[in-house]
C-alpha positions as CSV (number, residue, x, y, z in Angstrom):
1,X,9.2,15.7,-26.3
2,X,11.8,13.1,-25.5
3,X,11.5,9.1,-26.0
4,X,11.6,8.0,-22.2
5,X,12.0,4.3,-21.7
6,X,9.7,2.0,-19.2
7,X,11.3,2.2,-16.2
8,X,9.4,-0.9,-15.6
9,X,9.3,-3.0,-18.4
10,X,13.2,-2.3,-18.2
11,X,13.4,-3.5,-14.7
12,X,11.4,-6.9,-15.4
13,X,14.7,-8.6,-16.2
14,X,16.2,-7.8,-13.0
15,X,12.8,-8.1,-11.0
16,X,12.8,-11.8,-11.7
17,X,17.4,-12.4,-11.2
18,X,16.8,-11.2,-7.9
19,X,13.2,-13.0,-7.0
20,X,15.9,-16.2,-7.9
21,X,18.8,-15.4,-6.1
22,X,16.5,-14.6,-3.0
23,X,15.3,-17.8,-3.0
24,X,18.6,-19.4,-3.2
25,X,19.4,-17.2,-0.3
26,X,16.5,-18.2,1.7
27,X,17.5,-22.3,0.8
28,X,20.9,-21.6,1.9
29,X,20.7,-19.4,5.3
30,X,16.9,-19.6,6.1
31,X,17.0,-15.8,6.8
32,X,14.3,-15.4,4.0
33,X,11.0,-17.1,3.4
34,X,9.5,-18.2,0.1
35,X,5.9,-21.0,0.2
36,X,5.6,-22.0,-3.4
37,X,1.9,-21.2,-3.8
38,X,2.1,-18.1,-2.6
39,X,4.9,-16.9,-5.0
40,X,3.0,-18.3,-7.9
41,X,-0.2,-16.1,-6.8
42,X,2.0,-13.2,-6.2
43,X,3.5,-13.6,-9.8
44,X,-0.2,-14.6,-11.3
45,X,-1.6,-11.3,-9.6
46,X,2.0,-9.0,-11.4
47,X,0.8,-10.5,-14.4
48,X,-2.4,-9.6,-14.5
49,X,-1.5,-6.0,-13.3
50,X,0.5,-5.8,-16.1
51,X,-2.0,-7.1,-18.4
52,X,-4.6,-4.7,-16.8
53,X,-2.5,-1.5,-17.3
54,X,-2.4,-2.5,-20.9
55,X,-6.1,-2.8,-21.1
56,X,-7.2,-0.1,-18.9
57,X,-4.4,2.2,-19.1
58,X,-6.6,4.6,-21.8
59,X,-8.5,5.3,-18.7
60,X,-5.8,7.4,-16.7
61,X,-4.5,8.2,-20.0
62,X,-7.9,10.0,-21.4
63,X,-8.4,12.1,-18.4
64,X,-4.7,13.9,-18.2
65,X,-5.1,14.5,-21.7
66,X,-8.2,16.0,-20.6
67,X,-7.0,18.4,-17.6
68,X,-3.7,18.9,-19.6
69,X,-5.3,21.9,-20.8
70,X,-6.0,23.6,-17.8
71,X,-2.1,23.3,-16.9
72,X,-0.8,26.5,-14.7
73,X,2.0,26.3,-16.3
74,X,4.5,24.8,-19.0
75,X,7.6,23.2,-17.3
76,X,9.0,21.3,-19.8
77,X,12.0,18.8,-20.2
78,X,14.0,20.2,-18.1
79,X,16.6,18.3,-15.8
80,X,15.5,20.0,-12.9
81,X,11.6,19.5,-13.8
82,X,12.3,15.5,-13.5
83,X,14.1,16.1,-10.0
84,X,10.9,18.6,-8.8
85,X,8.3,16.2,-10.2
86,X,9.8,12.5,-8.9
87,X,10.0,14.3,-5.2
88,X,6.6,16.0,-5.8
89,X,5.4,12.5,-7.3
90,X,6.8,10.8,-4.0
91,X,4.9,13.3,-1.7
92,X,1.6,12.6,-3.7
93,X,2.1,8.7,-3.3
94,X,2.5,8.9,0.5
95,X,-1.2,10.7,0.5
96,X,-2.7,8.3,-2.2
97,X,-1.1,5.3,0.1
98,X,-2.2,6.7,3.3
99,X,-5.9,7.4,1.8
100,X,-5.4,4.0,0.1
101,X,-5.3,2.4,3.8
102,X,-8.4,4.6,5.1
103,X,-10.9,4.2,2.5
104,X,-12.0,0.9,2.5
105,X,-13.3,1.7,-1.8
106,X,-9.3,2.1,-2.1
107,X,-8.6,-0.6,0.2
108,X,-10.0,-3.0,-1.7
109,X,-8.1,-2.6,-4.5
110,X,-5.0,-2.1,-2.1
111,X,-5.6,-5.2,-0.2
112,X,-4.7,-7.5,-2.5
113,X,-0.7,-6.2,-2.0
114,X,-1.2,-7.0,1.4
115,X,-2.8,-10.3,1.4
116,X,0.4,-12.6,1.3
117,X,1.5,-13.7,4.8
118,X,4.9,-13.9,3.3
119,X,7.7,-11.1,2.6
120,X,10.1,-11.5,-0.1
121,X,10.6,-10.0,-3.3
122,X,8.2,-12.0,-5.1
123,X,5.6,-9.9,-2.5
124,X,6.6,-6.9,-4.6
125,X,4.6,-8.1,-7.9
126,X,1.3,-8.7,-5.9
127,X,-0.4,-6.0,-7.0
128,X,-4.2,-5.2,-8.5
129,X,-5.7,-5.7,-11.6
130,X,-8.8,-3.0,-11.4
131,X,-7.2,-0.2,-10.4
132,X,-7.4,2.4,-13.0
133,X,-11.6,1.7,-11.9
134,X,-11.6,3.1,-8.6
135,X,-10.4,6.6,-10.0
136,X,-7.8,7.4,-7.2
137,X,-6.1,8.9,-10.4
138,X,-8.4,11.4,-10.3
139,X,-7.8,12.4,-7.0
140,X,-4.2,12.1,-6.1
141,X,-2.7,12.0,-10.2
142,X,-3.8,14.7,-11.8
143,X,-2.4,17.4,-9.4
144,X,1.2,17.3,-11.3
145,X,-0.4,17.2,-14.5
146,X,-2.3,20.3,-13.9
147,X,0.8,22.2,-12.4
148,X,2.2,21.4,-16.3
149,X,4.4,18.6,-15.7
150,X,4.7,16.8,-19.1
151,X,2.7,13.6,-19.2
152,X,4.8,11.2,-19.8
153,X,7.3,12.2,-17.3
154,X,4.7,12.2,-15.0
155,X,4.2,8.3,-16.0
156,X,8.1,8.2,-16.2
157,X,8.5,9.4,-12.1
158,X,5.6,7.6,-11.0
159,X,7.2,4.4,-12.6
160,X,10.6,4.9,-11.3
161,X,9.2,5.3,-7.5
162,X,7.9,1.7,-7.8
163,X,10.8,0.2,-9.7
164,X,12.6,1.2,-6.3
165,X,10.0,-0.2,-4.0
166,X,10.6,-3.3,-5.5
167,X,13.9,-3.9,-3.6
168,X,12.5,-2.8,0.0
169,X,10.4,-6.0,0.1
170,X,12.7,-8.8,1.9
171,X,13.3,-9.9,5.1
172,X,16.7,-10.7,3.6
173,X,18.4,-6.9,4.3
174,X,18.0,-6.0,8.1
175,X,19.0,-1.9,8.5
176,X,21.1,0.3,6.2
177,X,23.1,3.1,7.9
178,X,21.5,5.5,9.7
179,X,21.6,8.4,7.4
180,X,20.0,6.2,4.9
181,X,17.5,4.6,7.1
182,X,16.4,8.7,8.2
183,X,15.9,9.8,4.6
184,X,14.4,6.9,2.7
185,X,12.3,4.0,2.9
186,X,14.1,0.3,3.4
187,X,13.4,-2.6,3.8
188,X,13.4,-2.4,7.6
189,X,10.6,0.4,7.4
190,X,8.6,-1.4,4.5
191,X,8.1,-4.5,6.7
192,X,7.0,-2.8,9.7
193,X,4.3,-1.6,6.7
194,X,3.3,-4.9,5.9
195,X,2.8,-6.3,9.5
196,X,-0.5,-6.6,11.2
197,X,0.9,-6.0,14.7
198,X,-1.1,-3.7,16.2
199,X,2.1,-1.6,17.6
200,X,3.0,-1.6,13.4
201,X,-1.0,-1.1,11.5
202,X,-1.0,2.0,9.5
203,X,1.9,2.8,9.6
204,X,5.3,3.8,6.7
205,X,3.4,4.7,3.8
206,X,6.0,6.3,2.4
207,X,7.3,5.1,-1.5
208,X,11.0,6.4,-1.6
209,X,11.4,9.1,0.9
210,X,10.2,7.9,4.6
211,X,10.4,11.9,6.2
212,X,7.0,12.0,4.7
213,X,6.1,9.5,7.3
214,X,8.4,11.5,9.7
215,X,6.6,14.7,9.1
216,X,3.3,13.6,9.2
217,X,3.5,11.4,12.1
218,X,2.9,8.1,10.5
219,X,6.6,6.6,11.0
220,X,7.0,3.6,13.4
221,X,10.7,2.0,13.9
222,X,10.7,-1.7,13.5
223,X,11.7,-3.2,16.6
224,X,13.8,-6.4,17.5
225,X,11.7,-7.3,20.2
226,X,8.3,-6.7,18.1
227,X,8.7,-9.4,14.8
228,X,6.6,-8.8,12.1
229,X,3.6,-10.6,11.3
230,X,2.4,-10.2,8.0
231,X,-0.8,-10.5,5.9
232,X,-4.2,-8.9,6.7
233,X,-6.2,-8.7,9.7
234,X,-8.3,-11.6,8.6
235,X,-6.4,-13.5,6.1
236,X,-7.8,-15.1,2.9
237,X,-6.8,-18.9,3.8
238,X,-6.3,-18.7,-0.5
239,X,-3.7,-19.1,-3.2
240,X,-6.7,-18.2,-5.9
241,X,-5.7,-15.0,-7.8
242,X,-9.3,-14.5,-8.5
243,X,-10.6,-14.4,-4.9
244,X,-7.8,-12.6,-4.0
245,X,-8.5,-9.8,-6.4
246,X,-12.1,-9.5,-5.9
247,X,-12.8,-10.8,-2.2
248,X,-13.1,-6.9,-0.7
249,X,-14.9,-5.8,-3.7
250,X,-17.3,-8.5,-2.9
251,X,-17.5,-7.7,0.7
252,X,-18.5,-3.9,-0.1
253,X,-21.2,-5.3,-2.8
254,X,-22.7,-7.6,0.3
255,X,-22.3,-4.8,3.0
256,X,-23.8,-2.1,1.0
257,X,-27.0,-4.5,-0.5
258,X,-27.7,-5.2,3.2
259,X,-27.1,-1.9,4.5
260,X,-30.4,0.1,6.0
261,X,-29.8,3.2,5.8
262,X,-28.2,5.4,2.9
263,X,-25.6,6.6,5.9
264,X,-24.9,2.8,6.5
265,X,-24.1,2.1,3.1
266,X,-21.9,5.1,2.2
267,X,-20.3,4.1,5.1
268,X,-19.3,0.2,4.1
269,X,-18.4,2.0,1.0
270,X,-16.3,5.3,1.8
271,X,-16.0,4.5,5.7
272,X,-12.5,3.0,6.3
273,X,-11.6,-0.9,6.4
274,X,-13.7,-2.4,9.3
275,X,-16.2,0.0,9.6
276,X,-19.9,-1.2,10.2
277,X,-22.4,0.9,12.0
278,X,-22.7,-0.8,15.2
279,X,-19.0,-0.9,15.8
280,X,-19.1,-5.0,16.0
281,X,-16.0,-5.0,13.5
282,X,-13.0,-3.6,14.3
283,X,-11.2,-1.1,12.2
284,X,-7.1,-0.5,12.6
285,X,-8.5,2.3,15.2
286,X,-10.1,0.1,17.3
287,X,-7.9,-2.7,17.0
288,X,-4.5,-0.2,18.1
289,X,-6.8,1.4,20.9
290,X,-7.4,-1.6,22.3
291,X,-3.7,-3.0,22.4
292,X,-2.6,0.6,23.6
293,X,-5.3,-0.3,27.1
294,X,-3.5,-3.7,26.9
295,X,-0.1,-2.1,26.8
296,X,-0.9,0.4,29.7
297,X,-2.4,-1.8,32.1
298,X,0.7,-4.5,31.9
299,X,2.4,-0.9,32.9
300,X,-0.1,0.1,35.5
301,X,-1.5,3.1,33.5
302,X,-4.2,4.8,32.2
303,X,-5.4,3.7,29.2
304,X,-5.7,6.6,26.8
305,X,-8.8,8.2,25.7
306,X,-9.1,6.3,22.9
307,X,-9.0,3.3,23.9
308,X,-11.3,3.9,27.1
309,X,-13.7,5.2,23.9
310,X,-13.8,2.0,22.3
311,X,-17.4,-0.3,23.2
312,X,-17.0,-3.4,24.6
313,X,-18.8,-4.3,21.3
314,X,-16.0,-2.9,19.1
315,X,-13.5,-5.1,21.3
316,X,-14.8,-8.1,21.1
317,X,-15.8,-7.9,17.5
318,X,-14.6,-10.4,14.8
319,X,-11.4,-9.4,12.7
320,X,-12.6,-7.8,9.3
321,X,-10.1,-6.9,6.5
């Protein structure tokens, strides 16, 4: 087996030159944005992700050693297997990140990338600390493993695709050429991501490629007349990198105590962000379905189904995460 290099503890250096020389662009032009607080919990939550995966790495670790066995086949080291697996890897992420946004147990680990109202580089490093605890790795990691890609260039791909995501997070590069905006994510298409405009929720989940997004139906251009807004549905009102790792969490240990029924509480649990069994929250669903009857009747249109489906409790619900 070869020695393969962290992608990411390589990358660290260059992560922080270019967090610097954004800023220095943003103080010069003001075509980028940085609030000092907000970087400093961004880079106090990278930290502790990179503390975390130190800590609870033996977690993911233990079960691929596990299922290694049960590989269909042995691939090896070749240079084709690394080009198969990162694309593979890529196609898997898309699905984890889409599943991420509609299962409010992932969400809350999830979240926390999302909670700045801010998009710059330093937005890249906000990431969670508990993740290797809500066993998505199970789910959506072990499929290359058990196909008989290598280990460790299964950690080598999946480290690679979020060195590269890295760069797609700034308002400081506006569109690439076509070709390159067609084939893979940018920044352009990660921002529409991060935006809580209705026209923009759920939307890009791609890593590196964006025709995932394409194929599947989740792709949504970001337009000049629609400007981002960023953050969460309801946002935190915090620079505390405690509450901002565990405020979901909490809200699912609250929902599900208080739930009455079994169904209720599975559902606060495994139902997607905003779900509550009365429809008084409103879920990413509700919320586009209810800008899509806004949207048609400026136009002079029928609304669409789903949005004629939604109650008048769902629309005048309170924002949840």
């Amino acid at each position: 087996m070869p020695e393969l290099p962290d992608p990411i503890l390589i990358a660290i250096p260059f992560f922080v030159a270019l967090i610097v020389a954004e800023m220095i662009y943003a103080r010069m032009t003001g075509k980028a944005e940085f609030e000092p607080k907000d970087t400093a919990a961004s880079l106090a939550m990278g930290l502790g992700n990179t503390v975390s995966g130190i800590v609870l790495g033996f977690i993911a670790l233990t079960w691929f050693m596990y299922i290694e066995r049960f590989a269909l086949f042995d691939i090896g080291w070749a240079w084709w297997a690394f080009v198969i697996c990162f694309v593979l890897d890529d196609f898997l992420y898309y699905w984890a990140h889409r599943f991420a946004h509609t299962v409010r147990w992932w969400w809350a680990d999830h979240v926390i990338h999302h909670s700045s109202q801010h998009y710059n580089l330093s937005t890249a490093l906000r990431q969670p600390w508990l993740s290797p605890l809500t066993f998505k790795f199970i789910f959506f990691g072990s499929w290359l493993v058990l196909l008989g890609f290598p280990i460790a260039m299964v950690a080598f791909v999946g480290a690679l695709n979020l060195v590269y995501q890295f760069w797609i997070h700034t308002e400081a590069v506006k569109r690439l050429p076509a070709p390159i905006e067609w084939l893979f994510n940018t920044p352009s298409h990660h921002r529409v991501h991060h935006a809580t405009n209705p026209l923009y929720l759920d939307r890009n989940y791609a890593g590196v490629f964006i025709i995932w997004d394409r194929m599947f139906g989740t792709f949504q251009a970001e337009l000049d007349e629609e400007k981002c807004r960023y953050g969460i549905v309801k946002n935190l009102g915090t620079y505390n990198p405690i509450r901002i790792c565990l405020h979901e969490w909490v809200g699912i240990v609250k929902d599900v105590s208080s739930a009455k029924s079994f169904r209720d509480a599975l559902g606060y649990w495994l139902g997607p962000p905003g779900w509550s069994p009365d429809g008084s929250r409103e879920s990413s669903k509700i919320i586009k379905a209810r800008w899509e009857e806004q949207q048609a009747a400026k136009r002079g249109e029928a609304a669409p189904d789903d949005a004629r489906a939604a109650s008048p409790a769902q629309t005048a619900a309170t924002p949840a995460e």
